[in-house]
Residue frames as a rotation matrix with the C-alpha (Angstrom) as fourth column:
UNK 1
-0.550 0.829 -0.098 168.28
0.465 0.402 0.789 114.30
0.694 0.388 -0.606 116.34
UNK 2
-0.612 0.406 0.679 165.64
-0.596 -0.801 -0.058 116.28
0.520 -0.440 0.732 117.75
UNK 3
-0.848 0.407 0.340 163.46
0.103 0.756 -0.646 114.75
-0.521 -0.513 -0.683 120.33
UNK 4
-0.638 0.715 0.287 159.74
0.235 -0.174 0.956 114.07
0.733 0.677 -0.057 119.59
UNK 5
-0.851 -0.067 0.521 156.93
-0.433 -0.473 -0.768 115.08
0.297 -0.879 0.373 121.80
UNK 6
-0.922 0.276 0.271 154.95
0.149 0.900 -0.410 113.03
-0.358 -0.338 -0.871 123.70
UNK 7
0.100 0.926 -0.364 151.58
-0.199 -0.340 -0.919 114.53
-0.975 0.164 0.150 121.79
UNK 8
0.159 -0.057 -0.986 153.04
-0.987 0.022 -0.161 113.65
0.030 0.998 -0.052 118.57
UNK 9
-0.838 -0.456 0.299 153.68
-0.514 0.845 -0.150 110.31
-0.185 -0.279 -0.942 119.64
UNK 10
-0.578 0.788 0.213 150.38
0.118 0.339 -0.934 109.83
-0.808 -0.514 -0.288 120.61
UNK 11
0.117 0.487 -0.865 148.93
-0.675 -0.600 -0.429 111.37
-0.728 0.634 0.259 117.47
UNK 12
-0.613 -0.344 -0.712 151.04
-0.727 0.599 0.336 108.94
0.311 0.723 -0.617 114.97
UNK 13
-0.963 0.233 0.132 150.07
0.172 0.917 -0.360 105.68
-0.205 -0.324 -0.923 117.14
UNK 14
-0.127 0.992 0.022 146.40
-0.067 0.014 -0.998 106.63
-0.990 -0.128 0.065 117.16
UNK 15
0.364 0.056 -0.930 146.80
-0.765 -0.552 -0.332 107.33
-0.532 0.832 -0.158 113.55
UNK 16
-0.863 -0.462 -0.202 148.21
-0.504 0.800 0.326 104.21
0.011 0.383 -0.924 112.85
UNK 17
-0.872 0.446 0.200 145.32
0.174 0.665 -0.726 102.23
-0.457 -0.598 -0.658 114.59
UNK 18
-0.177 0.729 -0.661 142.91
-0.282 -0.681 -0.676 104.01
-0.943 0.066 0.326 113.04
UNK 19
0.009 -0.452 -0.892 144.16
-0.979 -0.186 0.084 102.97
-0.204 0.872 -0.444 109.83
UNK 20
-0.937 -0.341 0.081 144.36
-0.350 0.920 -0.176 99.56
-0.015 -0.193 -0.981 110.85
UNK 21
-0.308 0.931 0.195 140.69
0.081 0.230 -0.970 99.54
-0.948 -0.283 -0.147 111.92
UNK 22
0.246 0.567 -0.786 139.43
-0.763 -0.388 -0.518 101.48
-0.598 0.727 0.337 108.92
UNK 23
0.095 0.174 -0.980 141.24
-0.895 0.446 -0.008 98.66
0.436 0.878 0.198 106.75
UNK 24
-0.871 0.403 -0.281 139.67
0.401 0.913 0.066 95.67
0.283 -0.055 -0.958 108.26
UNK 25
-0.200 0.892 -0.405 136.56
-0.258 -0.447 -0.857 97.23
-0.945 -0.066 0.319 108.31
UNK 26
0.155 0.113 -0.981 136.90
-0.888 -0.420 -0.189 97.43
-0.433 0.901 0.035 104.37
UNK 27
-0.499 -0.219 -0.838 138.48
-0.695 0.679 0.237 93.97
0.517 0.701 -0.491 103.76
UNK 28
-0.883 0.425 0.199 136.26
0.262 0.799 -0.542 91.66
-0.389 -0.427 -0.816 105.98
UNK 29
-0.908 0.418 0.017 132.93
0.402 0.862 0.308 90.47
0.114 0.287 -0.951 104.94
UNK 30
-0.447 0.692 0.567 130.13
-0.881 -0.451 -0.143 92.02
0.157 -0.563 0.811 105.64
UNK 31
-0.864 0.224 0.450 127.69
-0.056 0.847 -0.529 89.15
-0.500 -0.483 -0.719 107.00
UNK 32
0.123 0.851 -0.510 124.87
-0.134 -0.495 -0.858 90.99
-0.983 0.174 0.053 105.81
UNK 33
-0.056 -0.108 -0.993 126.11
-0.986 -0.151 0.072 91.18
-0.157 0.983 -0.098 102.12
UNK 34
-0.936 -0.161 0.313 127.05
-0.160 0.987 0.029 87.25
-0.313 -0.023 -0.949 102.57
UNK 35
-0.306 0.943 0.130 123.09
0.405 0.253 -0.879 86.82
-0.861 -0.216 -0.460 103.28
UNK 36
0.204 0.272 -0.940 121.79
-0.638 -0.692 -0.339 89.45
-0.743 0.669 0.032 100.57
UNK 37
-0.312 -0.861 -0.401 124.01
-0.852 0.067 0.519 87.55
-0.420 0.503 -0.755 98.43
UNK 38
-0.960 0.172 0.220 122.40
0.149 0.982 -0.116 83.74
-0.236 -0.079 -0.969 99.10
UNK 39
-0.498 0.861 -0.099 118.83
0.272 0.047 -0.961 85.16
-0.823 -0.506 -0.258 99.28
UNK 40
-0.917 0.123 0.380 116.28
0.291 -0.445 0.847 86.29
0.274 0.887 0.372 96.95
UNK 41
-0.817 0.529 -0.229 113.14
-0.274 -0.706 -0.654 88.27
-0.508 -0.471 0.721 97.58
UNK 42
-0.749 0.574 0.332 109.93
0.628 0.452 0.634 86.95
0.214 0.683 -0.698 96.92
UNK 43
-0.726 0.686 -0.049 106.74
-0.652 -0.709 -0.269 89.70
-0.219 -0.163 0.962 96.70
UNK 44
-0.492 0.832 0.257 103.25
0.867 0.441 0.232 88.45
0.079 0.337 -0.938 96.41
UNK 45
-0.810 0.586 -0.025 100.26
-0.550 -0.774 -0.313 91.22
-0.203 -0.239 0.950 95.28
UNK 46
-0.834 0.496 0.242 97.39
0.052 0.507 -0.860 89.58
-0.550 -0.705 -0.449 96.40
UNK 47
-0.859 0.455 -0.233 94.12
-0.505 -0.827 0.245 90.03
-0.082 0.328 0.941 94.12
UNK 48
-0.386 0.723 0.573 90.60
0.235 0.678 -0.697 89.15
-0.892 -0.134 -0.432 93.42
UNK 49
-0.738 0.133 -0.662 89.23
-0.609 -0.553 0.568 89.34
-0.291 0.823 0.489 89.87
UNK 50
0.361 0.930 0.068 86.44
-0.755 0.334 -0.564 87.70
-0.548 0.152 0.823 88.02
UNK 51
0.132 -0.503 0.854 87.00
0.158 0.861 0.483 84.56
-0.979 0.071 0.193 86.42
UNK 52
0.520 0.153 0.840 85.75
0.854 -0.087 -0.513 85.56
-0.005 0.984 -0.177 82.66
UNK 53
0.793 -0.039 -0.608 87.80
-0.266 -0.920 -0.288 88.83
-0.548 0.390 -0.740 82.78
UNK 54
0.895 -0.335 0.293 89.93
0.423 0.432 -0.796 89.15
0.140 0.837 0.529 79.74
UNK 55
0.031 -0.884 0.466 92.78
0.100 -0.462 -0.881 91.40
0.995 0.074 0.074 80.59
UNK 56
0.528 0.129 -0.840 93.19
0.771 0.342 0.537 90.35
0.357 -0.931 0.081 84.05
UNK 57
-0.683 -0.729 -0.044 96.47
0.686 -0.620 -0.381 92.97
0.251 -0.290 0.924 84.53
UNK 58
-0.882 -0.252 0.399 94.72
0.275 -0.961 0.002 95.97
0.383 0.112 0.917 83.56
UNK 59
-0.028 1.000 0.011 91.17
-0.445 -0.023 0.895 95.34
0.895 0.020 0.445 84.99
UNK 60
0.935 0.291 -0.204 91.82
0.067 0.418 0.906 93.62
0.349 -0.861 0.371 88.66
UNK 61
-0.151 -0.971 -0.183 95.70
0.605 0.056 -0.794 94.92
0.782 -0.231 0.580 89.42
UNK 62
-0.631 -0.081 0.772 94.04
-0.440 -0.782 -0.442 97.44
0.639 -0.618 0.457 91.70
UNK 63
0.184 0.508 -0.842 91.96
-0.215 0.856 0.469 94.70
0.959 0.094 0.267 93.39
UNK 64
-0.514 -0.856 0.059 94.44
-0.644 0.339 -0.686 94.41
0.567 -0.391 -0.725 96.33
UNK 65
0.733 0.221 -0.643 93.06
0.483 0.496 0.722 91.10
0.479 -0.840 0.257 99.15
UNK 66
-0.270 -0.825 0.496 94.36
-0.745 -0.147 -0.650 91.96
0.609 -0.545 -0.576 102.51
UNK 67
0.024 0.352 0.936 94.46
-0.908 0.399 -0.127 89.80
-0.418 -0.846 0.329 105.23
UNK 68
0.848 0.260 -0.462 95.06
-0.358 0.923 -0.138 86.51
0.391 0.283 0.876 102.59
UNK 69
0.140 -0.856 0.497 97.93
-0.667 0.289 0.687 83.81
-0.732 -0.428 -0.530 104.44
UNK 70
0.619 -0.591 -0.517 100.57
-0.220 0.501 -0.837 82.27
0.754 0.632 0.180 102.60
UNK 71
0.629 -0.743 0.228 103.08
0.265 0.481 0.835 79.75
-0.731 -0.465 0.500 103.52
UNK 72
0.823 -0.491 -0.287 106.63
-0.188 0.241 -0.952 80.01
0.536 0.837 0.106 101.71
UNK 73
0.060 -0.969 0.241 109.53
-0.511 -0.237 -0.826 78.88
0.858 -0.073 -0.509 102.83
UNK 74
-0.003 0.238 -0.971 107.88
0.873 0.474 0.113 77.40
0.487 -0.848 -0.210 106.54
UNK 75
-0.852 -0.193 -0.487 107.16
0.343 -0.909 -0.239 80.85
-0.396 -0.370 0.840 107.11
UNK 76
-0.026 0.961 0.277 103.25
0.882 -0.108 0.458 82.24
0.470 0.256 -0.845 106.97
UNK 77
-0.940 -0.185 -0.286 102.70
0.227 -0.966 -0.120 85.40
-0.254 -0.178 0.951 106.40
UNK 78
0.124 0.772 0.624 99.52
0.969 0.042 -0.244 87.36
-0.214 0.635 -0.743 105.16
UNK 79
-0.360 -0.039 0.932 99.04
0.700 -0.672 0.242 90.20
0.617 0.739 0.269 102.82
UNK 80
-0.855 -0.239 -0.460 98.89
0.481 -0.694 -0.535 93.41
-0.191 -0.679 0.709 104.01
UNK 81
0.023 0.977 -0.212 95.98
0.431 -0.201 -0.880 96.30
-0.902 -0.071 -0.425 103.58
UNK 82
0.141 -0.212 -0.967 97.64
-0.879 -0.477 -0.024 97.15
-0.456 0.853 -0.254 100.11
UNK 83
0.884 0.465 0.037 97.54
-0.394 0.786 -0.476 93.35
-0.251 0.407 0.878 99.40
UNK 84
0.290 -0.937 -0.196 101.28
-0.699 -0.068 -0.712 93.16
0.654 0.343 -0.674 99.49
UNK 85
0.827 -0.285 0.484 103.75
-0.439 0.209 0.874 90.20
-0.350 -0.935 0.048 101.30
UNK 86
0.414 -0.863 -0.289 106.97
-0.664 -0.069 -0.744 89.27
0.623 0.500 -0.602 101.16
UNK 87
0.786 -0.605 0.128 109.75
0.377 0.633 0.677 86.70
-0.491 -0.483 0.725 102.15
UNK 88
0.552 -0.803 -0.227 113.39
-0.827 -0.491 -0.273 86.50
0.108 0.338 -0.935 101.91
UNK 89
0.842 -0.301 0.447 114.17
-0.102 0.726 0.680 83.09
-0.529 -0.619 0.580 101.97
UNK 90
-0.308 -0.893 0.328 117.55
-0.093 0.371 0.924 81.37
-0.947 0.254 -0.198 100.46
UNK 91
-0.271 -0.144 -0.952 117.89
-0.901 -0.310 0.304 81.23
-0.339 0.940 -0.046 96.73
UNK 92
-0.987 -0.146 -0.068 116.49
-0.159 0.951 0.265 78.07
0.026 0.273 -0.962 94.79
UNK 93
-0.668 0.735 -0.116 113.21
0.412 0.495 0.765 76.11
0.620 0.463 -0.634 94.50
UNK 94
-0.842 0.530 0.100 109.85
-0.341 -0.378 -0.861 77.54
-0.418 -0.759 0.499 96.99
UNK 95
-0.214 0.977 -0.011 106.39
0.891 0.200 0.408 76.32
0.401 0.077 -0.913 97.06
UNK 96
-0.857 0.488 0.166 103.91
-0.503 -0.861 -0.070 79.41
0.109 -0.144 0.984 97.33
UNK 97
-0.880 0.383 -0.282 101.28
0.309 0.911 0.272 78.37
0.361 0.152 -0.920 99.30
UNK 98
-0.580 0.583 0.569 97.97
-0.441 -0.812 0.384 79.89
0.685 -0.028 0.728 99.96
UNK 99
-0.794 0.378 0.476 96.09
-0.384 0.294 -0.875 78.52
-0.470 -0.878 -0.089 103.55
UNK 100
-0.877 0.477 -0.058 93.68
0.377 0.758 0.532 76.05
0.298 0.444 -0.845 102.40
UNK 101
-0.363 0.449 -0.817 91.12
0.375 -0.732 -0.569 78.44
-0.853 -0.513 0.097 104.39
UNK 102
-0.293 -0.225 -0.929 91.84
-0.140 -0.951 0.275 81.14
-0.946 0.211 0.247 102.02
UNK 103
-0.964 -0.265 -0.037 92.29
-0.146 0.407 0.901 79.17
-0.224 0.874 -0.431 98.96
UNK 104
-0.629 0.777 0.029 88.77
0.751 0.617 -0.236 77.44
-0.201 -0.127 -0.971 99.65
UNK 105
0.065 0.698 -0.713 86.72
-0.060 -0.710 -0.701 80.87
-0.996 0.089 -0.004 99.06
UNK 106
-0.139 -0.211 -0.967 88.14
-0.722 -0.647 0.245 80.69
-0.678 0.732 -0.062 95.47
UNK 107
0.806 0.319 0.499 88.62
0.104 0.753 -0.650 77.77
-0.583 0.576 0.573 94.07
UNK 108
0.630 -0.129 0.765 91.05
0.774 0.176 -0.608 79.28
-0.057 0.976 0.211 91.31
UNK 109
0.667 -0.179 -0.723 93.70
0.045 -0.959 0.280 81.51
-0.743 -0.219 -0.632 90.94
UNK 110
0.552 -0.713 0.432 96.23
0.541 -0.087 -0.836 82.93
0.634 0.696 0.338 87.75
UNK 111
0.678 -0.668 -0.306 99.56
-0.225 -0.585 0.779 84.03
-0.699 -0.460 -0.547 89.04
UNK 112
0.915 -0.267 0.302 102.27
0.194 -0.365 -0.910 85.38
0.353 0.892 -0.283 87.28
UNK 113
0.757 -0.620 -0.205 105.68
0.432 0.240 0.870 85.17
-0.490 -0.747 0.449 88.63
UNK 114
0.910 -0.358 0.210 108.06
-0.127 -0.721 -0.681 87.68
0.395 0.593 -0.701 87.23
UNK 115
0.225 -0.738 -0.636 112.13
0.894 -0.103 0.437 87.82
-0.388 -0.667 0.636 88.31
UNK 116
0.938 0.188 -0.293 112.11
0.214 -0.975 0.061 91.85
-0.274 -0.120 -0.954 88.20
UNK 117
0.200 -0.881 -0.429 116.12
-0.468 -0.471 0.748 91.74
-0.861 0.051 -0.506 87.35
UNK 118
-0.731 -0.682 -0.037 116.25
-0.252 0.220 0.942 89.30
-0.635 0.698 -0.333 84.32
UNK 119
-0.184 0.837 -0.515 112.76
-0.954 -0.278 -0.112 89.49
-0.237 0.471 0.850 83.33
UNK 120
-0.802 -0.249 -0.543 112.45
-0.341 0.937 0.073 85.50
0.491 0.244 -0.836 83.46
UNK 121
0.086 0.839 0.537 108.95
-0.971 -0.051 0.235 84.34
0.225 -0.542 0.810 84.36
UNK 122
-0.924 -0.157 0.348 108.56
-0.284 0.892 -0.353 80.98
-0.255 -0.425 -0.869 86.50
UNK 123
-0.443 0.865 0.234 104.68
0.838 0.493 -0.233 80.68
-0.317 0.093 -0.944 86.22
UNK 124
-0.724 0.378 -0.577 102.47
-0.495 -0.867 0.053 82.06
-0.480 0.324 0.815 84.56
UNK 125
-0.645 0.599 -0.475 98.92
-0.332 0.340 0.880 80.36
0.688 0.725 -0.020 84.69
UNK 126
0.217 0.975 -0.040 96.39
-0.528 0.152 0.836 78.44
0.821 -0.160 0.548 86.98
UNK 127
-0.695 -0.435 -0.572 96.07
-0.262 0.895 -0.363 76.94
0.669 -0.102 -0.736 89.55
UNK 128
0.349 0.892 0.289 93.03
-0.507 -0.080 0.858 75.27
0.789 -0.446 0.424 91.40
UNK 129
0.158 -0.270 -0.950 95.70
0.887 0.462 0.017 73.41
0.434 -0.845 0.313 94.62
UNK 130
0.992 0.066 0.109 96.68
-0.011 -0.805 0.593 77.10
0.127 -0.589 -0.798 95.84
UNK 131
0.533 -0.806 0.259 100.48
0.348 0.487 0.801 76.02
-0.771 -0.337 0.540 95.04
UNK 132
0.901 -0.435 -0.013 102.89
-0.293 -0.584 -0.757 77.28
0.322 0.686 -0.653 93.00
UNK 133
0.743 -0.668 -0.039 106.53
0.301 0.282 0.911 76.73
-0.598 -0.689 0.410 92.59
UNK 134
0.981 -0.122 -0.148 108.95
-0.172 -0.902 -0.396 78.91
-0.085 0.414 -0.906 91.50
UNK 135
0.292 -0.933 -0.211 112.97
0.953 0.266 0.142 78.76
-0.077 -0.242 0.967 91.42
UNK 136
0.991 -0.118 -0.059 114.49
-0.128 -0.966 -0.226 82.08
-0.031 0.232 -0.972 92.40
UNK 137
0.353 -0.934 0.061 118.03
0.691 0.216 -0.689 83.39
0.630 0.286 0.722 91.94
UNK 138
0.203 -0.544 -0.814 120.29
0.955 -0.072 0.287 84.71
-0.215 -0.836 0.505 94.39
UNK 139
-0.651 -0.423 -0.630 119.71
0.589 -0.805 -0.068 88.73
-0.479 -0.415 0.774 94.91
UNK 140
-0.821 0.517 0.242 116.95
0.067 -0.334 0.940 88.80
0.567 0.788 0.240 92.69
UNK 141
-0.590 0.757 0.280 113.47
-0.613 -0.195 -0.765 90.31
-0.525 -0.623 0.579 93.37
UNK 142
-0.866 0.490 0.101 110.54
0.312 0.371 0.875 88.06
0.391 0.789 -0.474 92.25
UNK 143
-0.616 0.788 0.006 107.03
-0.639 -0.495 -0.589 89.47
-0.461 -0.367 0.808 92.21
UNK 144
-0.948 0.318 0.008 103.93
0.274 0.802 0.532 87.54
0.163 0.506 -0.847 91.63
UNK 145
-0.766 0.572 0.293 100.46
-0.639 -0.729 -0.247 88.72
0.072 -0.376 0.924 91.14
UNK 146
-0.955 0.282 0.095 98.02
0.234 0.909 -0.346 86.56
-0.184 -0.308 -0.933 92.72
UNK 147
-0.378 0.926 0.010 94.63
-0.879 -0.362 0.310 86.88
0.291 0.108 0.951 91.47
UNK 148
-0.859 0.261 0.441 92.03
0.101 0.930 -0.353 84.85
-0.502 -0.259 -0.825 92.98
UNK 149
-0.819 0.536 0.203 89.47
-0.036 -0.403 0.915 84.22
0.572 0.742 0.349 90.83
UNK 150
-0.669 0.743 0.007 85.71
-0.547 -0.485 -0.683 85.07
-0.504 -0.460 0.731 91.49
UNK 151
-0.284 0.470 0.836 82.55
0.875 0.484 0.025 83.80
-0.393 0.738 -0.548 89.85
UNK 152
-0.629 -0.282 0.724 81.92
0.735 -0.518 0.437 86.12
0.252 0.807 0.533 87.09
UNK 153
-0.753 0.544 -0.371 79.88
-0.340 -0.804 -0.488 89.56
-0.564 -0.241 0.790 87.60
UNK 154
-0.080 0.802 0.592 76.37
0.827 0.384 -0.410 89.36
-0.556 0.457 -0.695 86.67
UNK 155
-0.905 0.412 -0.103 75.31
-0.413 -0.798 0.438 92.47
0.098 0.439 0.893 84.29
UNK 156
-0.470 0.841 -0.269 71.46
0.013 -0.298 -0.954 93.44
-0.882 -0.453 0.129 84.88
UNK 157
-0.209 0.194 0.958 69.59
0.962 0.215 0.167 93.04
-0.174 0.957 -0.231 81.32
């Protein structure tokens, strides 16, 4: 039997270990995925529209409020300068709550709650408490477009 040399030695063992690492790396958990997994994404686009407008979508989606605060989850956030905010909170029931502040300029808002992967709306109407309540599903995005209403535009005779 030929010896081996101590550089091939070293080579195999490391090579082994390596291997070892690389699969537990692959079969453990990721924590992160665990979370991802439990959570579900909730979007809010903020708007302002007139009360009397008939196609609210296509006539006040570009609308955007920044700066409006929401509670969800025990977590208050407020809309950005593109009218956009999110949470990530745990899958299952959420109140969507608009700051009683905020709310108080309007009076009124339609929101529309979409789940973006199974196309399953939660709400999709009024409300004059600034509340809403939704049930999401683990890994799913929901998006909701908040319009507050306005009092109607005047038109000039």
């Amino acid at each position: 039997m030929r010896p081996v040399h101590w550089s091939t030695r070293i080579a195999i063992v490391t090579a082994m270990m390596l291997g070892l690492m690389l699969t537990s790396l692959v079969a453990a958990p990721s924590p992160r995925a665990d979370a991802a997994a439990n959570t579900a994404k909730i979007t809010l686009h903020v708007l302002t529209c007139p009360a009397n407008t008939t196609n609210i979508f296509a006539n006040c989606h570009d609308d955007r409020l920044a700066g409006a605060g929401f509670t969800v989850a025990g977590l208050s956030r407020f809309s950005d300068a593109n009218g956009i905010v999110s949470w990530g909170p745990g899958a299952g029931t959420h109140k969507i709550h608009m700051f009683s502040t905020d709310f108080a300029n309007y009076g009124a808002a339609w929101v529309y709650c979409k789940d973006q992967v199974n196309g399953d709306v939660f709400f999709d109407g009024r409300t004059t408490t600034g509340n809403v309540t939704i049930t999401t599903t683990a890994g799913h995005l929901t998006i909701c477009d908040w319009y507050n209403l306005t009092a109607p535009a005047v038109v000039d005779p």
